[in-house]
VOGU-3710 file (C-alpha; in Angstrom, 3 decimals, decimal comma):
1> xxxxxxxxxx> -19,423/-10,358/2,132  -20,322/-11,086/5,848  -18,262/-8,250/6,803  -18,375/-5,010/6,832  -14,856/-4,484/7,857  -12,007/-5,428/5,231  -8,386/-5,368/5,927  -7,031/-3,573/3,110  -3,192/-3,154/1,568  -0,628/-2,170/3,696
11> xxxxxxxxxx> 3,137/-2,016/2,237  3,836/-4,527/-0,175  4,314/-7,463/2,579  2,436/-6,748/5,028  -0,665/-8,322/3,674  0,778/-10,592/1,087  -0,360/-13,873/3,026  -3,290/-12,533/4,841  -5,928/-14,010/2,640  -4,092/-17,258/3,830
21> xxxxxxxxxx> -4,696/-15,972/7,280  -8,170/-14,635/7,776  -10,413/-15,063/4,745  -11,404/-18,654/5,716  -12,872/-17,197/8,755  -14,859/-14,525/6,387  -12,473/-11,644/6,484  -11,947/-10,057/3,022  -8,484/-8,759/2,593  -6,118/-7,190/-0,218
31> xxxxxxxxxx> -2,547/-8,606/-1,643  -0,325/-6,308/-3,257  1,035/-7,439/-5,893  4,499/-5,078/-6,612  6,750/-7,410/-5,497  6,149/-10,116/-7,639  9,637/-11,806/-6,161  8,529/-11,528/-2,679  5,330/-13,593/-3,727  7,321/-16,193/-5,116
41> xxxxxxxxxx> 9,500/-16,646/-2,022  5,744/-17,032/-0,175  4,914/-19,485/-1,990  8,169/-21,333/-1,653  7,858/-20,447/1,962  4,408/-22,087/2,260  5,382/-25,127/0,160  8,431/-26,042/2,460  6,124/-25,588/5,636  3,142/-27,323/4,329
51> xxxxxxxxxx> 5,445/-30,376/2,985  3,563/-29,030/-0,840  4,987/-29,851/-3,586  4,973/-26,531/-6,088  7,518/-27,204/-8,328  10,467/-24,887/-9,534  10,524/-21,284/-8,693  8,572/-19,480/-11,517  10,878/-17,653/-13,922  8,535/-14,893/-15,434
61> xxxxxxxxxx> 6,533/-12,019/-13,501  3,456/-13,357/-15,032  3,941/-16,705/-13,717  5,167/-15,703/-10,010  1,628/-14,039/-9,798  -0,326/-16,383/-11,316  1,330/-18,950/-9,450  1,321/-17,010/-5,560  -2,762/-16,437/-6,529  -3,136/-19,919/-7,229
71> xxxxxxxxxx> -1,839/-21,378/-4,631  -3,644/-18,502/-1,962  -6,693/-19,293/-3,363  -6,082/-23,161/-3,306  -4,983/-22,545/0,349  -8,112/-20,680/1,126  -10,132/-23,196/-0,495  -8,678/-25,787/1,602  -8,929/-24,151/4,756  -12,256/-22,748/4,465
81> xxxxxxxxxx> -13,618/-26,679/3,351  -11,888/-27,608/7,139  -13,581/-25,013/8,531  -17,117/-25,985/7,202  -16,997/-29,379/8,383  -16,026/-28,630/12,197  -18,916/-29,185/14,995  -20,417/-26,189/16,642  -19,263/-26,783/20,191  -18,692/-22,900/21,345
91> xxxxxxxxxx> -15,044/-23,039/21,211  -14,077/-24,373/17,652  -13,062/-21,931/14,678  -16,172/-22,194/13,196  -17,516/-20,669/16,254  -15,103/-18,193/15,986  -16,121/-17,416/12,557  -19,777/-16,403/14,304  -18,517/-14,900/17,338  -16,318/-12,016/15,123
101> xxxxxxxxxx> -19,354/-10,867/13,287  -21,731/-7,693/14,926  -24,598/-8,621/16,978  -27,111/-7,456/14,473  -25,340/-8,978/11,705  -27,821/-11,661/10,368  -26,101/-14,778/10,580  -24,539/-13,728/13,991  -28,336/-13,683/15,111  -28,726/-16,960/13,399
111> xxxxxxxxxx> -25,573/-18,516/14,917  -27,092/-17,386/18,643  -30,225/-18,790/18,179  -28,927/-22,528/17,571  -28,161/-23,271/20,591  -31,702/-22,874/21,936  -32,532/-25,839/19,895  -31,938/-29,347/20,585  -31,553/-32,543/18,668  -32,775/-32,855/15,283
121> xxxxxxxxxx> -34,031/-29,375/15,095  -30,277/-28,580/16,413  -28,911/-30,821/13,558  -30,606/-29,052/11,144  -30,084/-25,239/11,936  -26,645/-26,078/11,670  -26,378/-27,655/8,517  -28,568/-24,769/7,397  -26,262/-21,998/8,700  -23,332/-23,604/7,628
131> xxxxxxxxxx> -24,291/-23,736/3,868  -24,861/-20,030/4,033  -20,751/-19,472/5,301  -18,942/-18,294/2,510  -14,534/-17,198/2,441  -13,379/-13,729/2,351  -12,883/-12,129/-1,038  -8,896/-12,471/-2,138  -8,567/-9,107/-3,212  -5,242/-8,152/-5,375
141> xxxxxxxxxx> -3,738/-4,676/-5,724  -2,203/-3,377/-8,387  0,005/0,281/-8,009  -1,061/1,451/-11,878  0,912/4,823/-12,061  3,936/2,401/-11,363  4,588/0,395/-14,677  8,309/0,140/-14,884  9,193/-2,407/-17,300  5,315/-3,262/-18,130
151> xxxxxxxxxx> 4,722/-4,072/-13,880  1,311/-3,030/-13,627  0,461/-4,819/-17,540  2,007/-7,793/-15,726  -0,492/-7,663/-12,533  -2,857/-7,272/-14,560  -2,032/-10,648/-16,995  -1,222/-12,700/-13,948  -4,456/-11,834/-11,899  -6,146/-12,524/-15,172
161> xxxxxxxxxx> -4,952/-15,792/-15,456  -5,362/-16,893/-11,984  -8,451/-18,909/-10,705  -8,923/-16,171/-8,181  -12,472/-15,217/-8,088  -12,325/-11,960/-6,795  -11,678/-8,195/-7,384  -8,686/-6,176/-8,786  -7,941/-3,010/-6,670  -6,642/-0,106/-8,918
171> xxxxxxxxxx> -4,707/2,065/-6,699  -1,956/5,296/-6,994  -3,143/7,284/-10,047  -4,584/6,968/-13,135  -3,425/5,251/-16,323  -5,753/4,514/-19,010  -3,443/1,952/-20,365  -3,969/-0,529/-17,850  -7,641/-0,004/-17,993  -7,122/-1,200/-21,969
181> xxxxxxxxxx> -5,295/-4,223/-20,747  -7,849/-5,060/-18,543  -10,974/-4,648/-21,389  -9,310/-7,765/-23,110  -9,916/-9,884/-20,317  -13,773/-11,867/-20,272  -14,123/-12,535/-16,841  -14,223/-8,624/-15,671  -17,474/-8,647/-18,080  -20,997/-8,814/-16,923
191> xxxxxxxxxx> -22,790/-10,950/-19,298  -26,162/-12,572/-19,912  -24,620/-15,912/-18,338  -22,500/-14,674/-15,167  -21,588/-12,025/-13,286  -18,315/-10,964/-13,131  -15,669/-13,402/-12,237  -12,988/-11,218/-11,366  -14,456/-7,576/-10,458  -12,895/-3,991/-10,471
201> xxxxxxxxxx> -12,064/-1,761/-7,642  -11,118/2,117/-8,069  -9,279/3,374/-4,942  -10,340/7,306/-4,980  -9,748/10,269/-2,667  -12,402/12,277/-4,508  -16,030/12,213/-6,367  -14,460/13,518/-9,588  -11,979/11,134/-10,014  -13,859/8,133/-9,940
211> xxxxxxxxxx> -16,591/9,711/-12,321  -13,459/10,192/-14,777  -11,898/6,450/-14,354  -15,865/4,860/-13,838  -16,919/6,492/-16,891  -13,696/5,440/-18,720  -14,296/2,032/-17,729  -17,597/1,754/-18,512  -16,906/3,246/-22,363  -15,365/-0,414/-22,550
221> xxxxxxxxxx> -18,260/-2,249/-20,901  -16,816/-2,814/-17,882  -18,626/-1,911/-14,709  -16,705/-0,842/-11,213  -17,647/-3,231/-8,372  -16,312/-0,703/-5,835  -15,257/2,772/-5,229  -13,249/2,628/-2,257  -12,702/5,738/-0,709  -9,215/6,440/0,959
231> xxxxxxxxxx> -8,050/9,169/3,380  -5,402/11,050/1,666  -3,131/12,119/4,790  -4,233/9,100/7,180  -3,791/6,007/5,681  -0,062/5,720/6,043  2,156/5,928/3,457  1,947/8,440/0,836  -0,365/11,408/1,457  -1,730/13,303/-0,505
241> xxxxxxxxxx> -2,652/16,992/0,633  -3,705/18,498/-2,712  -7,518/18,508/-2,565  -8,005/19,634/0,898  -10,658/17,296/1,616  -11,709/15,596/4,610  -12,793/11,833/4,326  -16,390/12,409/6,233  -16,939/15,361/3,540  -15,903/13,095/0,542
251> xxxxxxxxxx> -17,969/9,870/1,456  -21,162/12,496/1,920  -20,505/13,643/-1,657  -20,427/10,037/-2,886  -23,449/9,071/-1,091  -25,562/12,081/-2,892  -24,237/11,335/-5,808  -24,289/7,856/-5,591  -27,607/7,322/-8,317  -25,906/9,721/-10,822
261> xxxxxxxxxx> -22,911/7,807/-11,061  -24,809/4,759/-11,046  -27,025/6,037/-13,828  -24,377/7,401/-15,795  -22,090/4,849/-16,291  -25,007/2,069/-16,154  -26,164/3,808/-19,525  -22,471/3,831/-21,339  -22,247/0,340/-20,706  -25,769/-0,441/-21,928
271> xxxxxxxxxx> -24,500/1,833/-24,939  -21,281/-0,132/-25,370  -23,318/-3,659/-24,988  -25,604/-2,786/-27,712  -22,692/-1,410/-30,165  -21,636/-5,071/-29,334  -24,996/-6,773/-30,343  -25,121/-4,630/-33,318  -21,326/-5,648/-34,379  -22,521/-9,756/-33,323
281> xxxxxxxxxx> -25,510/-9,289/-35,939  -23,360/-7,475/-38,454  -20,841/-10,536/-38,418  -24,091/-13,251/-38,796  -24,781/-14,352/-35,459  -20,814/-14,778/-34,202  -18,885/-13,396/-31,618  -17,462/-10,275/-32,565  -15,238/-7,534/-31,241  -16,950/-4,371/-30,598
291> xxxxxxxxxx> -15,325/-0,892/-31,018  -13,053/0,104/-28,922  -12,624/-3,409/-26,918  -9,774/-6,311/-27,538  -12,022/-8,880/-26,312  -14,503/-10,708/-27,877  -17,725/-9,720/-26,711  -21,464/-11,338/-26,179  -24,560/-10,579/-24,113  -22,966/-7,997/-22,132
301> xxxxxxxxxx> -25,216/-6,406/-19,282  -25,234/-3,392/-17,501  -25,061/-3,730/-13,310  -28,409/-4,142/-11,918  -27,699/-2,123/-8,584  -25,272/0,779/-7,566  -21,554/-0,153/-7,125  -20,700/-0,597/-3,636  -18,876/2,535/-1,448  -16,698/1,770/1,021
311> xxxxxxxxxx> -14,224/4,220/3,340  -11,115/3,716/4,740  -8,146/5,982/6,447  -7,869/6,416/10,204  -10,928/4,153/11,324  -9,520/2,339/14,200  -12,109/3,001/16,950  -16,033/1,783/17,136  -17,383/5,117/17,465  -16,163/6,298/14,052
321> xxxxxxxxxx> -16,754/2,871/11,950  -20,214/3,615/13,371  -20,333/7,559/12,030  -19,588/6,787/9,058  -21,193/4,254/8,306  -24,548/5,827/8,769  -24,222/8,257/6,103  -25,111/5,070/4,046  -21,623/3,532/3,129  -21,447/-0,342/2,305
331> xxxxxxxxxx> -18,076/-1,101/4,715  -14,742/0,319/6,069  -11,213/-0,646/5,232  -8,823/-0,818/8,756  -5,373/-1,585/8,700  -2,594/-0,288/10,719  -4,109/-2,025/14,121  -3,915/-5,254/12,137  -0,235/-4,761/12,253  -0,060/-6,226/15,695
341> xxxxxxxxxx> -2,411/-9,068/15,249  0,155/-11,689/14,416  -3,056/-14,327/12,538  -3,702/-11,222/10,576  -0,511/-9,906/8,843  2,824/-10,524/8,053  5,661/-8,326/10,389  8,354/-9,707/11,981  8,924/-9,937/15,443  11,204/-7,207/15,714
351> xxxxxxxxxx> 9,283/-5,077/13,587  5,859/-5,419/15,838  7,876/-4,391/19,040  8,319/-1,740/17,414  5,365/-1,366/16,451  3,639/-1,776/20,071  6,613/0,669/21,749  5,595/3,491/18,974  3,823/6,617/19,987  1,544/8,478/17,927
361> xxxxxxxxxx> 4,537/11,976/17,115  6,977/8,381/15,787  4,714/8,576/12,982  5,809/11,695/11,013  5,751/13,153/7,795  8,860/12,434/5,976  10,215/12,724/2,859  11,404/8,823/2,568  9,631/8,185/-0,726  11,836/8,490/-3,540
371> xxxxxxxxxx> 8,592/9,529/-5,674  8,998/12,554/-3,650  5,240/12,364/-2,473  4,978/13,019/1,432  4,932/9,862/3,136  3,779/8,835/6,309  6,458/6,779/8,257  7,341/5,262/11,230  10,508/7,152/12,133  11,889/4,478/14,653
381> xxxxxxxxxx> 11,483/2,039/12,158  15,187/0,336/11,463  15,016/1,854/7,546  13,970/5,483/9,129  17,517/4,777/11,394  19,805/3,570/9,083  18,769/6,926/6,764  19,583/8,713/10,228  22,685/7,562/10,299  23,539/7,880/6,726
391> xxxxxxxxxx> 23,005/11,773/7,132  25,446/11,892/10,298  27,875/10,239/8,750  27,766/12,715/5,520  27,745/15,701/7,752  30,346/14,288/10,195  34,037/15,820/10,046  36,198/13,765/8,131  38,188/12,867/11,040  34,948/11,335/13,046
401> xxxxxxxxxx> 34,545/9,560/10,301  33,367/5,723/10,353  34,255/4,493/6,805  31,459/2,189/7,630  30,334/0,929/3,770  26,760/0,438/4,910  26,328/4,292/5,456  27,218/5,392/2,075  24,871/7,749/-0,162  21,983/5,860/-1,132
411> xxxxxxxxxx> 20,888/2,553/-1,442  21,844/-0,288/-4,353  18,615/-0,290/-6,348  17,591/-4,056/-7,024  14,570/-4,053/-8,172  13,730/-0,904/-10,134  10,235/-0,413/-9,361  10,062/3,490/-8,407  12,909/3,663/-11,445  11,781/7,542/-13,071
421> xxxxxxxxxx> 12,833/8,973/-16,375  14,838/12,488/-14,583  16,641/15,061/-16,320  20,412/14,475/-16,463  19,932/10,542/-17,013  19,610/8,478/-20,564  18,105/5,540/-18,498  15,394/5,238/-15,522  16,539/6,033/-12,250  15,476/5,445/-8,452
431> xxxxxxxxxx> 15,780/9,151/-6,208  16,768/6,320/-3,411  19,668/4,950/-5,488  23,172/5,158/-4,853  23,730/6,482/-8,398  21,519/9,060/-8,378  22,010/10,517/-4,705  25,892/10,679/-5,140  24,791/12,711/-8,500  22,049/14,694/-6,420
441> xxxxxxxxxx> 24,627/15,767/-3,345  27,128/17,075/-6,630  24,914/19,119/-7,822  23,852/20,537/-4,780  27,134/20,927/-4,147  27,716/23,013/-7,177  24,211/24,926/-6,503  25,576/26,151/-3,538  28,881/27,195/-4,704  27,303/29,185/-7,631
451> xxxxxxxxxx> 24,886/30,742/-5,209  27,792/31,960/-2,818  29,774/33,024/-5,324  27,324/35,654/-6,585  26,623/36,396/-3,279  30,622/37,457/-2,895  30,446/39,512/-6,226  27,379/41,267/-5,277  29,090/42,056/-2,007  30,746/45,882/-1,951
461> xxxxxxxxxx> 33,587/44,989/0,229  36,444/45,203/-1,867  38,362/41,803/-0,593  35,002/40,138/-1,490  34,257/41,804/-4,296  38,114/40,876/-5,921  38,173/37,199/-4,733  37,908/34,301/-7,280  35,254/31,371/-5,653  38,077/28,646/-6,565
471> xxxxxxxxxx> 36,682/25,686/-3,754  33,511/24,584/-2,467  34,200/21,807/0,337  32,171/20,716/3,387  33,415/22,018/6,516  31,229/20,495/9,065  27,607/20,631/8,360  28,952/23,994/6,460  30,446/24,714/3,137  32,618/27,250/2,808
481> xxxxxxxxxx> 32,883/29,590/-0,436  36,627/29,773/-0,203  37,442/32,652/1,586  39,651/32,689/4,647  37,372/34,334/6,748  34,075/34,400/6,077  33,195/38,126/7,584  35,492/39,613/4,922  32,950/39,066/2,282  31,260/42,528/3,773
491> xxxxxxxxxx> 32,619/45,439/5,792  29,900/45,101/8,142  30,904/41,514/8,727  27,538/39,729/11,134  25,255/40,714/8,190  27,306/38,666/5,901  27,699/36,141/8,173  24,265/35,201/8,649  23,380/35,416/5,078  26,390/32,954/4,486
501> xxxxxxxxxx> 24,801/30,884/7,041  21,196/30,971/5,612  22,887/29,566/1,910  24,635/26,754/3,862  21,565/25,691/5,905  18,843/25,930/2,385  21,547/23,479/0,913  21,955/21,550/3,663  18,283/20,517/3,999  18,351/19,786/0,800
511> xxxxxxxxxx> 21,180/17,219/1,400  19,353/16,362/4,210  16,358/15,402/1,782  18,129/13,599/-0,532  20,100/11,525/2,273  16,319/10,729/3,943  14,792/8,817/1,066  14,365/5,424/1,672  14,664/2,554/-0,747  10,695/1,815/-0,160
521> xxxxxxxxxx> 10,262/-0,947/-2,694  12,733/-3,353/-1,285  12,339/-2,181/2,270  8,347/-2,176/2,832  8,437/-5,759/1,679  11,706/-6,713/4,244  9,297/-7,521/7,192  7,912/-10,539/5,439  11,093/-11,845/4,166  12,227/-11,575/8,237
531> xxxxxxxxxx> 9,271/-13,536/9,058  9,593/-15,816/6,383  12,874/-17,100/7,792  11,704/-16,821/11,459  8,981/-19,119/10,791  11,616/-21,363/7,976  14,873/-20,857/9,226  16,060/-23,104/6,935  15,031/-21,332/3,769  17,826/-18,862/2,598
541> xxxxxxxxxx> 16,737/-16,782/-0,330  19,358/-15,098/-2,363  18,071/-11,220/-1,935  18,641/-10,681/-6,211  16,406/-13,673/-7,267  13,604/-15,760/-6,175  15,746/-18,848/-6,212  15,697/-21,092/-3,572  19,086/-22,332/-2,195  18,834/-24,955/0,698
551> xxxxxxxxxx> 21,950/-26,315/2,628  24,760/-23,753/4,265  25,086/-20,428/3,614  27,030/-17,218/4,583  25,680/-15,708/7,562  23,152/-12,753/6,475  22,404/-9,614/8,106  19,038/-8,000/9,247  17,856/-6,137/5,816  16,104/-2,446/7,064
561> xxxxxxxxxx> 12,394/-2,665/7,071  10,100/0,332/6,193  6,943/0,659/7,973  4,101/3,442/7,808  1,349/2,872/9,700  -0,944/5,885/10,255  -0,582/7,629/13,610  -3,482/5,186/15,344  -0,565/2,897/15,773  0,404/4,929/19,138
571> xxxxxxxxxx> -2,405/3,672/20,605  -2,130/0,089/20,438  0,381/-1,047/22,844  0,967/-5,153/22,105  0,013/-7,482/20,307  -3,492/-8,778/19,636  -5,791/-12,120/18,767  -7,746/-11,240/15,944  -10,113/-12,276/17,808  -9,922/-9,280/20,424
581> xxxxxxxxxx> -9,446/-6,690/17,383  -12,567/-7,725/15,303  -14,700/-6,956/18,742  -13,135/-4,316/19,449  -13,895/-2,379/16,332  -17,716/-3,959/16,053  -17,331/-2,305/19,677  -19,018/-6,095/21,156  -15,944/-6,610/23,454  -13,419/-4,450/25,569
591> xxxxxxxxxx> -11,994/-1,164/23,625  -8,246/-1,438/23,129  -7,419/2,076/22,463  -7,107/4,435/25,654  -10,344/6,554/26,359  -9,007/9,851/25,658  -7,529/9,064/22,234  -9,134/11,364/19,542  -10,822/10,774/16,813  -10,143/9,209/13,188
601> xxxxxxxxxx> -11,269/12,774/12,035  -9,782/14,870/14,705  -6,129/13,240/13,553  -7,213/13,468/10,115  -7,774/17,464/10,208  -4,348/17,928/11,982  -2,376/15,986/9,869  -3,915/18,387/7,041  -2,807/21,550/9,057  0,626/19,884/9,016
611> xxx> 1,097/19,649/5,503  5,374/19,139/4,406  6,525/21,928/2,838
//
């Protein structure tokens, strides 16, 4: 890589296209692949504006990511090829390609140096630097606790299949299963011909889980290219308080350990390859399949050198890309300014106003995930509103009213990705889906009314004491327990009161919780569809399907978009040339973030102190 800054994931849109965007210029960069419909209508997208032909819409999951890969890594190709064959004239994009990179970075030094020369000594330098330009990586990743309906096998077949020469980011939990879907798959194999076609990223927050996973892994033969080390409370989106750890204190402990993970896994792969050999010699001289592995195995090697470490969570200034990378990391991962670098990343124009208006306290702590993790939102974000308004209209008095269908409970659930197995179901459901927060509010509902009623019996006042709870109805933000007058329930009247009150108000933020939860896997992926049909107006794409329909349709409304960047984003105020960003954070041109803004580990530490309860 000639960086040592990648952009990774954000949301499920947000970078879907930005290999497209940067990684001719040498930017590595991630792709989720959750949506595997959203990728299709990119790739439709992209065909319509390039004039490509790309056929029909692809009809399986497999084949929308195979397909979306292809054609990114075709597109990268292409570009990257253009690139390559421009002049050097100071102002071209393969000047710009230079002019990103640090001033100590190798072939920035080389790049300065060629235009001391002159003539055929000028000729060649150039030819000599440009054969040693290489793309970004097209990185892909896959969510592998979420496997609704076989997703994450899917990711993993379709990134298989794809001519994508580059690395597989496991990301949001553990599950052994898709590490056995992987180990059928050649090309993650080290062998004595190749290296690794397609390579294997861990996303950790910790030492010990990537020991557990890296060993796991390597009990297969397969050998981690990566351990990419993420904030857990400052990357945006989900946080994750449980281990208590701050990032600078977890990349320390991978550094020091960084030889006896090395070592350790090294020698279980060197174990599995000769297991292998053994089975090969065992079968006269063919290919065999080893223990333990569904692909057929030969000449399997161990890693010569350390897999690489890399940090990421927060690390949107100079100064702290510069602290931690001396502890003796290999590169940081910085996202949420990219948001509002329109070559980088794909947000909509209304979104990235947003975006550039937002101060640091619109990034809160919410409970808009329906996984119920704590997640890290924008809270002027249109989704964040529309959930607003959904909870006054619940609590409103019947007479205020709107009737407004759009502010129901709950959200249709499309797409089924967070779908959960949860008590009181026979099938999967969503905690962000209509059907299960009408069911959710009910039995709050009758929560409530059981609590208040054995409040009233346990009461001494004899009107309490005698009354049958026969109703439990909203009054207000309220509910009531079906007494005339609530004081009656005790003689001394205020102390009954204000435990009345305290039932009503537990209940109510409950309600409030359910009502809050966004429908995250439709709208974190709503930006790019916006900007899909800014940029291709005349592309209308049914929101159900991935089909294509061309010609006149009814008029559409705005869908919500989700957002959660980390709270950096308050100090980026417009939008940027990626250009401008890339100096700014190798700190060789003007600093875009206001001089007193704190630092990456400063926010880090209070977001920990403000932990959701």
């Amino acid at each position: 890589m000639v960086h040592k800054i990648h952009i990774p994931v954000m949301g499920i849109c947000y970078t879907a296209d930005t290999p497209i965007r940067v990684a001719h210029l040498g930017i590595t960069s991630v792709i989720s692949l959750v949506d595997d419909g959203l990728l299709e209508e990119y790739r439709m997208a992209y065909a319509e504006r390039l004039g490509l032909d790309l056929g029909s819409p692809q009809t399986t999951r497999i084949g929308r990511i195979r397909s979306y890969l292809d054609f990114v890594a075709d597109e990268v190709e292409r570009k990257f090829t253009r690139l390559c064959a421009e002049r050097f004239d100071g102002g071209s994009d393969k000047d710009l390609y230079f002019l990103m990179l640090p001033l100590d970075s190798r072939l920035r030094v080389e790049y300065d140096g060629i235009f001391a020369k002159t003539g055929l000594a000028r000729i060649a330098a150039e030819a000599a630097l440009t054969e040693k330009m290489e793309p970004g990586e097209i990185q892909a990743n896959i969510m592998v606790g979420l496997n609704h309906d076989e997703a994450a096998f899917d990711a993993v077949r379709g990134f298989a299949a794809s001519k994508v020469a580059g690395a597989l980011v496991l990301s949001a939990g553990v599950n052994l299963s898709v590490f056995e879907e992987i180990a059928k798959y050649k090309d993650f194999y080290r062998t004595r011909d190749k290296a690794p076609t397609k390579k294997i990223i861990l996303k950790v927050s910790d030492y010990r889980s990537a020991l557990v996973q890296g060993r796991y892994l390597a009990k297969k033969g397969l050998e981690v290219y990566e351990y990419r080390i993420e904030s857990g409370v400052n990357c945006g989106g989900h946080a994750f308080f449980e281990s208590k750890k701050l990032l600078l204190d977890v990349v320390q402990e991978f550094v020091e350990k960084r030889k006896e993970l090395f070592e350790t896994t090294r020698a279980m792969i060197a174990k599995f390859a000769q297991s292998a050999e053994n089975a090969i010699f065992s079968a006269g001289g063919t290919a065999a399949r080893s223990a333990g592995s569904n692909v057929s195995v030969q000449g399997i090697l161990p890693p010569p050198s350390p897999a690489r470490i890399t940090a990421q969570g927060g690390l949107c200034a100079p100064e702290d890309i510069e602290k931690i990378m001396s502890l003796g990391i290999d590169g940081v991962g910085v996202g949420t300014p990219f948001l509002l670098v329109p070559q980088a990343t794909s947000v909509d124009k209304e979104t990235r106003r947003l975006l550039a208006n937002a101060k640091s306290e619109d990034v809160c702590i919410s409970h808009a995930s329906p996984l119920g993790i704590p997640f890290v939102n924008l809270q002027t974000s249109t989704a964040a509103k529309i959930c607003e308004r959904k909870i006054q209209e619940y609590f409103a008095p019947e007479s205020e009213k709107s009737g407004n269908p759009e502010l129901k409970p709950g959200f249709p659930c499309r797409q089924h990705y967070l779908c959960q197995k949860i008590p009181g179901f026979d099938h999967p459901v969503c905690r962000a889906s209509r059907e299960y927060v009408v069911w959710r509010l009910a039995e709050i509902d009758e929560q409530e009314k059981e609590e208040l009623a054995a409040f009233c019996r346990s009461s001494l006042d004899p009107i309490a004491s005698g009354s049958r709870m026969t109703d439990s109805r909203k009054v207000g933000s309220r509910m009531t327990c079906g007494i005339d007058d609530q004081n009656d329930c005790h003689s001394g009247g205020s102390v009954a009161t204000d435990r009345i009150h305290t039932i009503h108000e537990k209940y109510n933020a409950l309600r409030r919780v359910t009502l809050s939860r966004e429908c995250i896997c439709r709208f974190l992926g709503n930006a790019g569809r916006e900007e899909i049909r800014e940029k291709s107006p005349s592309l209308h794409y049914q929101p159900e399907c991935v089909a294509v329909a061309r010609g006149s349709q009814p008029a559409r409304t705005r869908e919500p978009v989700t957002i959660c960047p980390n709270p950096d984003i308050g100090y980026f105020d417009r939008e940027y040339t990626l250009f401008e960003m890339m100096r700014h954070l190798y700190g060789t041109g003007p600093c875009l973030t206001p001089k007193d803004k704190p630092c990456a580990f400063e926010i880090e530490e209070r977001l920990l102190k403000n932990v959701l309860l």
